[in-house]
KOLVEX-754347 format. One line per field, with one value per residue (C-alpha): residue number from 1; residue in three letters; x, y, z. Coordinates in pm, 1 decimal, always signed. Example, Ala and Ser with C-alpha at 12.3 -4.5 7.8 and 13.67 -1.06 7.14 Angstrom:
2
num	c(1; 2);
residuo	c(ALA; SER);
x	c(+1230.0; +1367.0);
y	c(-450.0; -106.0);
z	c(+780.0; +714.0);
// end
This chain:
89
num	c(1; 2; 3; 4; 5; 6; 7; 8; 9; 10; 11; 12; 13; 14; 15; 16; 17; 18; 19; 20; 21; 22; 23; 24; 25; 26; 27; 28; 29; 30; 31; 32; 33; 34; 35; 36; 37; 38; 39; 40; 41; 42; 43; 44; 45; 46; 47; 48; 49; 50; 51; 52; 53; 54; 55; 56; 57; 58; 59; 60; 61; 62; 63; 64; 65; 66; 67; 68; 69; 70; 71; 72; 73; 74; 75; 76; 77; 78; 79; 80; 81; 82; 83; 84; 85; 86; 87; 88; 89);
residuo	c(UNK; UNK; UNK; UNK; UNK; UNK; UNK; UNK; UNK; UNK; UNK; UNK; UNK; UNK; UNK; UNK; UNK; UNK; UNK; UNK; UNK; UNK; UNK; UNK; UNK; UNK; UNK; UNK; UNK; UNK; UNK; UNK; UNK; UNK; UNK; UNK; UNK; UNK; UNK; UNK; UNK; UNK; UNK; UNK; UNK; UNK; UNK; UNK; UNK; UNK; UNK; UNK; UNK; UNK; UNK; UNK; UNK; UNK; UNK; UNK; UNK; UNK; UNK; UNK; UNK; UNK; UNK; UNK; UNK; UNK; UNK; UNK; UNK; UNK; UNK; UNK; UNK; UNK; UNK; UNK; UNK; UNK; UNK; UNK; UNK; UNK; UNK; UNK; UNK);
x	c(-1999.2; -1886.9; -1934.1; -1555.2; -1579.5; -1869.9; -1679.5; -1360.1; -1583.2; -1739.6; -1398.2; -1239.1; -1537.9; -1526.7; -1122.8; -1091.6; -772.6; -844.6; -1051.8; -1389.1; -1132.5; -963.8; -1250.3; -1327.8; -1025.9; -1028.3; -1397.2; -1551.0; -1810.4; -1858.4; -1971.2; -2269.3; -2251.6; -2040.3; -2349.4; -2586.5; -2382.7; -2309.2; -2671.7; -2804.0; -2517.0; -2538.5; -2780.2; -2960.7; -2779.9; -2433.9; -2523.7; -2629.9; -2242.8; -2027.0; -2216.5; -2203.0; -1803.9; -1711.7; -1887.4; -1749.7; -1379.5; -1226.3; -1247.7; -1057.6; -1252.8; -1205.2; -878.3; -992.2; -1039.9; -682.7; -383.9; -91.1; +122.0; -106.7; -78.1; -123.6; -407.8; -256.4; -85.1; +325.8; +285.7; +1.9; +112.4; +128.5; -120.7; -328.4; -675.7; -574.3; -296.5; -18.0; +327.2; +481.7; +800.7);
y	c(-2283.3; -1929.8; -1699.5; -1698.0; -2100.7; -2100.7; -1853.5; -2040.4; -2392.0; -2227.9; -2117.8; -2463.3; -2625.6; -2371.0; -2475.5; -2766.2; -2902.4; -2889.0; -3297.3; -3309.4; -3485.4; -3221.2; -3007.9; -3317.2; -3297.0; -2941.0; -2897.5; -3216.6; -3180.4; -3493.2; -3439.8; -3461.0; -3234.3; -2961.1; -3005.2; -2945.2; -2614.4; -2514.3; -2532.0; -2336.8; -2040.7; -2032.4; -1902.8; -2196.9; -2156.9; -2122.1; -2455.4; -2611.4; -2507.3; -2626.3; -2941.9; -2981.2; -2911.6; -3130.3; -3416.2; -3291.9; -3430.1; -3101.0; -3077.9; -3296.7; -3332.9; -3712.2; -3869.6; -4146.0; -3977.8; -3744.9; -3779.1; -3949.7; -3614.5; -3454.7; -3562.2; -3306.0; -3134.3; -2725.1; -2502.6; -2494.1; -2116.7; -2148.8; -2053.3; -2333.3; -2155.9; -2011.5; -1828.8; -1901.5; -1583.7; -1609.3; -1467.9; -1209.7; -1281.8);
z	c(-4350.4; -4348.6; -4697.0; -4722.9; -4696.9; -4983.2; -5178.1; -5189.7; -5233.4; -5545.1; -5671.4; -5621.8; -5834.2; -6124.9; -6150.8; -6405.0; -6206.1; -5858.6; -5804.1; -5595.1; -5348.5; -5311.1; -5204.2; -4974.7; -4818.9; -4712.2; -4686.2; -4587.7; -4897.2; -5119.8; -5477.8; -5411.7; -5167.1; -5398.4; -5664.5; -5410.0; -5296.2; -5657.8; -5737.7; -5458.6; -5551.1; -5896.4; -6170.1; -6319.6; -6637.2; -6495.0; -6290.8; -6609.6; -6821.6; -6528.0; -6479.5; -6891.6; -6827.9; -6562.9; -6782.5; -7095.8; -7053.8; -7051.7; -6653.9; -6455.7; -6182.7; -6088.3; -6021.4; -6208.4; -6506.9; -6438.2; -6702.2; -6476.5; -6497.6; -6278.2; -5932.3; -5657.7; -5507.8; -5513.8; -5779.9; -5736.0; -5695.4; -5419.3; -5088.7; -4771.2; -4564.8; -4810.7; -4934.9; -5283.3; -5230.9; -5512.5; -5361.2; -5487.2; -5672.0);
// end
C-alpha cells in the first residue's frame, strides 16, 4: 500500500460517516485489518480515543448500527474520481 493509500485509509477511519465497508470496498482492508493499520500509524493515545469513538455510538462505523437516512458510501459534494477533492462551485 502506497503512503497516499495509508494516508487516505487513515482519513477514511477518523470520519464518523464513512462504514469499515466502505474502506473494504475501496481498499480491500477488513476491520480488523483498518485497526491493525490505525494502530501501527497512530500515537498510542490517539489509537486509544478513536477506538473509544467508534464504540461510543457517536461514530457510525457499522451499517448495522447506521440510522436508515444514511445510505451511501461518499459525501454528495465528493467528486466521481476522487482523492477526497471537493469541486469548486
Amino acid at each position: 500500500m502506497t503512503s497516499e493509500e495509508t494516508d487516505r485509509v487513515v482519513e477514511m477511519a477518523w470520519e464518523d460517516r464513512t462504514p469499515f465497508e466502505a474502506i473494504e470496498a475501496q481498499f480491500g482492508l477488513s476491520e480488523s485489518d483498518v485497526i491493525k493499520l490505525m494502530r501501527e500509524q497512530l500515537k498510542r493515545s490517539s489509537f486509544i480515543m478513536w477506538r473509544k469513538r467508534v464504540h461510543s455510538g457517536v461514530s457510525q462505523k457499522h451499517l448495522l448500527k447506521r440510522t436508515p437516512g444514511i445510505n451511501r458510501f461518499k459525501s454528495a459534494l465528493q467528486r466521481i474520481i476522487t482523492h477526497n477533492n471537493i469541486s469548486k462551485r
